[in-house]
C-alpha positions, 0 to 999 in steps of 0.5 A: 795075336802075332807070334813070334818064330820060336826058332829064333830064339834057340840061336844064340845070344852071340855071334861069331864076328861080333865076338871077334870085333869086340874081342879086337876092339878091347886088344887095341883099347889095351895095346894102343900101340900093338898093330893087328891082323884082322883074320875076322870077317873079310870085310873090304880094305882096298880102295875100288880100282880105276877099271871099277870107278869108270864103270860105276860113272859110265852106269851113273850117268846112264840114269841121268838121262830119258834114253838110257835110264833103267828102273827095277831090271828083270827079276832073274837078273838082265839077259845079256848078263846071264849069257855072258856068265854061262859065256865066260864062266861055264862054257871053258870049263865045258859045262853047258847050262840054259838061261833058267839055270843062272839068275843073279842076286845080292850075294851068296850067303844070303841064298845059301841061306834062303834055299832052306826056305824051299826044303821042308824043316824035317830034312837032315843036315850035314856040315864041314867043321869048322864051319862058315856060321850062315849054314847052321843058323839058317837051318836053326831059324827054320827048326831043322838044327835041332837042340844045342848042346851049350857045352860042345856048341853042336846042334842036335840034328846037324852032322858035323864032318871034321876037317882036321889036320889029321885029315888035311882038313877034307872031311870024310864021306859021311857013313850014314845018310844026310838029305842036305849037305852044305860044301864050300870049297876053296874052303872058309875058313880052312882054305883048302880045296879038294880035286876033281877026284875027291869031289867026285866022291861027293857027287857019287854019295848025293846020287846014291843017297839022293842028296843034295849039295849046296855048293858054295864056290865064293872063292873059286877065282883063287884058284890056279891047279889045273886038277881042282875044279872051279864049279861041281858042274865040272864033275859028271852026275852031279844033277843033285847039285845046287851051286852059289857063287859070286863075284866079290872075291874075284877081286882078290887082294882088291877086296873092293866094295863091289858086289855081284852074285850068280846061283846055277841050279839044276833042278827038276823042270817043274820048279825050274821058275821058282826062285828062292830070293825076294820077287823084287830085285834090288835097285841099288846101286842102279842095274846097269852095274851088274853088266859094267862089274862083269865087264870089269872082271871078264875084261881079257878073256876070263882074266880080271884086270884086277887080278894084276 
């Protein structure tokens, strides 16, 4: 008899974007004329840019012909593409990562989440608050949040690290040990971001506390201060360190339906192979794209054209 995941069941019956989406699909139902701004889920709202239809036609009509057509591409990601990530995106910045330590994939969240997959369920957790929902109900599915308490809707086994406005909205280092710490800066939802010397203090507490940081910098393009870091690799010792990011949001006001995603690890050498997505890479749209999305966004040395 199959049985079902038990962890499942705790998450609940609800979800936050769905809430909002019901919730705004009622206001427009009762004030038809109202106009609304949408400050749910970042969904796209601007038509592709030209540089990105070109591309996509020149990747279509690659597949159209013997000679140039590509089936499923390499399971990391295509080589050219992974030296053109560390090229354009790490090595400005001073960082210098090998190939193993960049794979692409389809998209951050989703691996934020499936990283848990590798960490064993008794590991403690510890998140900002507010928080962007995938990191608690990752860890609830796997049995590693704990028990909800319906009333203040906090997990049992989570850390909470409020970020408030008495706080400028930086959480404090935490005063006790947490195995597993998830960052998202610049932050979602607050905005906030947090500089070199106040990453620092992080990448300080994971080594003293043999932690690990799950780095989400999904936002990182919007940032233009010299003193606030795009990557956690730019801060020294942060080898217990795991950043997700991706190239959707690069895009800016664009927001545009593209969609290409990078993860750099620095892990130990004997899982330096082991991948936490599913072996077989997805194949829509055709593989080329990851090359022509790149070359749309690292078009001028570093600057998107889409960035106009």
């Amino acid at each position: 008899m199959a049985l079902v995941n038990e962890h499942f069941l705790k998450l609940p019956g609800s979800y936050l974007f769905s809430d909002i989406a019901k919730k705004v699909n009622t206001f427009k139902i009762t004030h038809p004329k109202r106009d609304i701004i949408r400050l749910g889920i970042g969904d796209v709202t601007r038509p592709l840019p030209k540089a990105c239809i070109e591309a996509m036609h020149k990747a279509v009509e690659e597949m159209t012909s013997a000679e140039t057509f590509r089936g499923y591409g390499p399971e990391q990601g295509y080589d050219f593409l992974i030296e053109a990530i560390i090229k354009n995106d790490y090595a400005p910045r001073g960082i210098h990562l090998s190939p193993t330590e960049v794979f692409v994939n389809d998209g951050a969240k989703s691996d934020t989440g499936n990283i848990g997959d590798i960490l064993r369920h008794d590991n403690s957790v510890g998140v900002t608050d507010p928080i962007y929902p995938v990191y608690i109900d990752s860890n609830v599915m796997c049995g590693r949040a704990g028990v909800l308490d319906t009333e203040s809707g906090k997990w049992s086994n989570v850390t909470y690290m409020p970020c408030t406005a008495e706080n400028h909205f930086i959480p404090a280092i935490p005063e006790k040990r947490i195995d597993i710490v998830y960052l998202c800066y610049p932050n979602n939802p607050t905005g906030t971001t947090l500089t070199k010397a106040e990453l620092k203090k992080w990448v300080d507490y994971a080594l003293a506390n043999d932690t690990l940081i799950l780095f989400d910098a999904a936002y990182e393009a919007y940032i233009r201060e010299p003193d606030i870091p795009h990557s956690i690799y730019e801060i020294k010792g942060q080898e217990m360190c795991h950043r997700i990011s991706q190239f959707l949001k690069n895009s800016r006001l664009h927001r545009s339906a593209l969609r290409i995603y990078r993860r750099t690890e620095r892990a130990d050498s004997s899982h330096a192979r082991r991948r936490t997505h599913p072996p077989e890479p997805v194949v829509e749209p055709p593989a080329m794209h990851q090359i022509q999305r790149y070359v749309v966004h690292y078009a001028t040395c570093g600057r998107s054209d889409l960035h106009s």
